[in-house]
C-alpha positions in Angstrom: 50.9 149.2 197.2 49.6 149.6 200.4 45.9 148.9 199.8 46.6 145.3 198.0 48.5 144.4 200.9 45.8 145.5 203.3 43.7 143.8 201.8 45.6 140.0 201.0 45.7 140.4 205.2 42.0 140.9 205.6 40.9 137.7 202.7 43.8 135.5 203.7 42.7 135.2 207.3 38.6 135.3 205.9 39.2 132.4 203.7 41.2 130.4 206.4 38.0 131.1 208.9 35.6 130.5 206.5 37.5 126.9 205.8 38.0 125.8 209.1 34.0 127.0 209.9 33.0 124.5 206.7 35.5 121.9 208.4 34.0 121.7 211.3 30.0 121.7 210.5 28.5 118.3 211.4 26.3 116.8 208.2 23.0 118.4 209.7 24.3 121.4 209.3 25.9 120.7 206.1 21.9 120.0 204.7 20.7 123.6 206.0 19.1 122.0 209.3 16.6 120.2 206.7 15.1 117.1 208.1 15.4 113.7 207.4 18.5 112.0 205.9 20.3 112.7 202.0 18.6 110.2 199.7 15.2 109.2 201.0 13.4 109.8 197.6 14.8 110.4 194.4 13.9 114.5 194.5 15.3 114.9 198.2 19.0 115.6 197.3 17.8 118.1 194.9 15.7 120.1 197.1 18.7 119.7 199.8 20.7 121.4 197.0 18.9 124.2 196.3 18.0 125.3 199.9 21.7 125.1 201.2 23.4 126.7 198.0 20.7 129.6 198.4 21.7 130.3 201.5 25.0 130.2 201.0 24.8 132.8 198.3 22.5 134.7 200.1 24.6 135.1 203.3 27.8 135.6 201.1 25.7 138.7 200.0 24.7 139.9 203.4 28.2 139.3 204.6 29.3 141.6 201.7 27.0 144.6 202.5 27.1 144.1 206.2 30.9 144.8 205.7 30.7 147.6 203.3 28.3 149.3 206.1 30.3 148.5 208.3 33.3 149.9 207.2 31.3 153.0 205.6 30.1 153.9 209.6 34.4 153.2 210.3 35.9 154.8 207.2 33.5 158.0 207.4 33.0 158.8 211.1 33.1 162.3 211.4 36.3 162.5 213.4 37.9 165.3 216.3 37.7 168.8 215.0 35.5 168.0 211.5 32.5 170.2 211.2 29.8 170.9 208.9 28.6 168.4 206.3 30.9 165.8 204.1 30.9 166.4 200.2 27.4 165.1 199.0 27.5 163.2 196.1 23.5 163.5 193.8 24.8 160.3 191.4 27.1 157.7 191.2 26.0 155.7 187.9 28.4 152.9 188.1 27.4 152.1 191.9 23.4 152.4 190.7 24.0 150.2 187.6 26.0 147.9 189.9 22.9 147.5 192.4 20.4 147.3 190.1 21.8 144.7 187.8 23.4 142.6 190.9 20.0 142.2 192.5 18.5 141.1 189.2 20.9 138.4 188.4 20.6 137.2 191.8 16.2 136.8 191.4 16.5 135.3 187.5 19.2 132.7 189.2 17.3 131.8 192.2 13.5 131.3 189.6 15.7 129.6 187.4 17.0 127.0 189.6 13.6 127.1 191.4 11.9 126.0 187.9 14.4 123.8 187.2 14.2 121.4 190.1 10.3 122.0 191.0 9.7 120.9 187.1 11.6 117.8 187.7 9.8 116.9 190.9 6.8 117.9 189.5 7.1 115.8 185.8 4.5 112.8 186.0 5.6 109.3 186.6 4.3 107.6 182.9 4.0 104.0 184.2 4.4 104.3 187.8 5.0 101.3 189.9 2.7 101.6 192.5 -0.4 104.4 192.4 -2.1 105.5 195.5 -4.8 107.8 196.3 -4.9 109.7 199.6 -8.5 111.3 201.1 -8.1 113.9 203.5 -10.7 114.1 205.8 -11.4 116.0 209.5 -9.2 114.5 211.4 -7.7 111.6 209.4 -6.6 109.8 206.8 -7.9 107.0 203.4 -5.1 105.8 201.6 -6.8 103.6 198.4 -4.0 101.1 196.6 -4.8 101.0 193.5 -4.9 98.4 190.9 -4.2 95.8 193.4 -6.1 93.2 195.1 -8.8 90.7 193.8 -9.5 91.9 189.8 -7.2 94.8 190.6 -10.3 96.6 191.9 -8.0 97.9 195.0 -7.9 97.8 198.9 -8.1 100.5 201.3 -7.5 101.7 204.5 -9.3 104.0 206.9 -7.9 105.5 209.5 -8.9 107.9 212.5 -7.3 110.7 214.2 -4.7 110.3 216.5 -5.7 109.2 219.8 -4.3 111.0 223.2 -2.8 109.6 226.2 -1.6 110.6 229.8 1.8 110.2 229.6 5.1 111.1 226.9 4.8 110.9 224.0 0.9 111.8 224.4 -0.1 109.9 221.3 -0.2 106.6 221.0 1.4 106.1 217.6 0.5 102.4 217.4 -3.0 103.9 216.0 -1.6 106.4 213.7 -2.9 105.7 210.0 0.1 103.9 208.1 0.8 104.7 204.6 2.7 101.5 203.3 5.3 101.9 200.5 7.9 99.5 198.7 11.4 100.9 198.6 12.5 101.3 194.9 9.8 101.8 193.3 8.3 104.6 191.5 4.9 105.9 193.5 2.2 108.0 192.1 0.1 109.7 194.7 -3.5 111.5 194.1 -4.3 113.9 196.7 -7.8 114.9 197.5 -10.1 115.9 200.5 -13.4 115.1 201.7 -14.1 118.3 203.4 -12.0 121.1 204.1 -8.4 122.1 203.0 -5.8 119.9 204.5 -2.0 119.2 203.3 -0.2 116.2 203.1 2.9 116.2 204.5 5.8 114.4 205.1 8.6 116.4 206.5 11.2 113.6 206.0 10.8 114.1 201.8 11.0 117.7 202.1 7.9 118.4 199.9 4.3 118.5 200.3 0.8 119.2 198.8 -2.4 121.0 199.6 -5.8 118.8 199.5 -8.2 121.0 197.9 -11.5 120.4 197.8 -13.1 119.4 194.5 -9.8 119.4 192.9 -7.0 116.6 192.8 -3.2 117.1 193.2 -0.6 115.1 192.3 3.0 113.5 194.3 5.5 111.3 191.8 8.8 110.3 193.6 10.5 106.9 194.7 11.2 106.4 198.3 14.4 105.2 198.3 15.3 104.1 202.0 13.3 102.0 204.2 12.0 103.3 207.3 9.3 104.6 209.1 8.7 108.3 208.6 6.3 110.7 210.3 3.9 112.6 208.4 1.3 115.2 209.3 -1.2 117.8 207.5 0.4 121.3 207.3 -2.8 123.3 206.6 -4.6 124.7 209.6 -8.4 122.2 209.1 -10.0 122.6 212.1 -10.1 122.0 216.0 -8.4 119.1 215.8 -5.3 119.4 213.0 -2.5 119.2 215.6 -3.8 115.6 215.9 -4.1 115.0 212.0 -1.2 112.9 211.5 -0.2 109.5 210.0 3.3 107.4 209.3 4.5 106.2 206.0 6.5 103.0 206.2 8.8 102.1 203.1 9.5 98.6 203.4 10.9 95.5 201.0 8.5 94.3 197.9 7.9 91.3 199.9 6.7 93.5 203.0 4.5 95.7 200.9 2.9 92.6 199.0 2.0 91.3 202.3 0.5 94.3 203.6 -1.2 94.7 200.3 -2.9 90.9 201.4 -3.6 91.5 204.6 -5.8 93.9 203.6 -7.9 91.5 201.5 -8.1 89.3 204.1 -9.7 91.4 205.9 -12.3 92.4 203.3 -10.8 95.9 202.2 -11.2 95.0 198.7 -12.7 98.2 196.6 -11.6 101.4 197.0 -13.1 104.8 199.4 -13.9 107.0 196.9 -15.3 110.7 196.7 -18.8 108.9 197.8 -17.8 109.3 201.3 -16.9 113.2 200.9 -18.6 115.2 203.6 -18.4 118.1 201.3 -21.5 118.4 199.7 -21.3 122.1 198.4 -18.1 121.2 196.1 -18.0 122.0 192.2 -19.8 119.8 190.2 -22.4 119.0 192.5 -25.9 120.6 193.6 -27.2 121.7 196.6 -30.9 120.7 197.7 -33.4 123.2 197.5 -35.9 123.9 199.8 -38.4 121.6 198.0 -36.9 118.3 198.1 
């Protein structure tokens, strides 16, 4: 009888912490230190979800063999007066099935939720509301609107890098390229690069893609909050990457639609396409030779 009660005193008090530790965490916390807010795109709860409940399982587990180490090292001192070696044990099948099969249900749980969620962020938009394609190039940024504009031959926008200053923050961010987006609707992004490998980034909607030269990949969610949201490329491109960055602002309909005009009045009808690629040894296309 004595072990049950031993330990009921040990998990009544472990619970109780635990409880009060859970109480007490501040909604940061809560998401795993993630950035950005809940709810900012459709897939942002999900991948909140998964991150936080992985951890918690795995620290539950290191928690579990920390303690049976632990109290192994406490249990099993060699104590005053012992001498010579403890009874050595060759197999114990039931503890070797235990951590064999343990540790595998733990990896098929962890892909499986990992394929369930990335499949769902990952399943194409059919008719998405608004379809933009982003250029990555040394050390800036195209964004081409699609399907907008005069015929619906699209606008664009061309930015540069970000441009240094003496004093904090360093960057003037009123130069940044700005990636517009209306809140509530579905977005379909193609990602490509003119030159090198670059990644588009936006910490805020906790997932990004590489730009791959030659090769286009694809972003589907719906920004769901308005705001203004710092993005960045997360692939090491060059002498310049730390300056690589751009904003994306999710705004009303009505915002959007105006940005959308103020590019034509400008004159940034048509799109930027691979034509202005700095690439010129990509798939698909041939080099010079020596006689041209």
């Amino acid at each position: 009888m004595r072990s049950p009660r031993r330990l009921r005193w040990i998990a009544i008090p472990t619970a109780l912490g635990v409880a009060l530790a859970l109480a007490g965490c501040t909604q940061q916390q809560l998401r795993g230190f993630l950035p950005g807010e809940p709810g900012i795109t459709n897939h942002t709860d999900d991948v909140t979800g998964l991150w936080v409940t992985s951890w918690i399982i795995l620290l539950g587990v290191g928690l579990l063999v920390w303690g049976l180490i632990i109290w192994t090292a406490v249990v099993y001192r060699r104590r005053k007066g012992q001498t010579g070696l403890p009874v050595q044990l060759r197999y114990n099948m039931p503890i070797e099935i235990f951590y064999t099969i343990v540790p595998l249900i733990l990896v098929l749980g962890f892909f499986a939720f990992t394929a369930r969620d990335q499949a769902k962020i990952e399943a194409p938009t059919a008719n998405p509301d608004v379809e933009i394609q982003v250029f990555g190039k040394r050390w800036a940024w195209d964004f081409n609107y699609l399907n907008v504009g005069p015929n619906g031959d699209g606008v664009h926008y061309s930015g540069v890098q970000a441009q240094e200053i003496d004093t904090a923050p360093f960057i003037d961010y009123d130069q940044l390229p700005v990636l517009y987006l209306p809140v509530g609707k579905s977005v379909s992004i193609d990602i490509e690069s003119r030159d090198v490998v670059h990644s588009f980034w936006v910490p805020d909607f906790l997932y990004k893609k590489d730009m791959i030269p030659g090769h286009t990949n694809h972003m589907y969610f719906t920004p769901l909050k308005e705001g203004t949201y710092m993005g960045k490329c997360a692939e090491l491109c060059g002498e310049y990457h730390s300056l690589m960055l751009f904003q994306v602002k999710v705004v009303s309909e009505s915002e959007y639609e105006a940005y959308i005009q103020s590019l034509v009045d400008q004159g940034q009808t048509g799109i930027r396409g691979p034509e202005y690629n700095t690439n010129t040894n990509q798939p698909g296309t041939e080099a010079p030779t020596g006689n041209e």
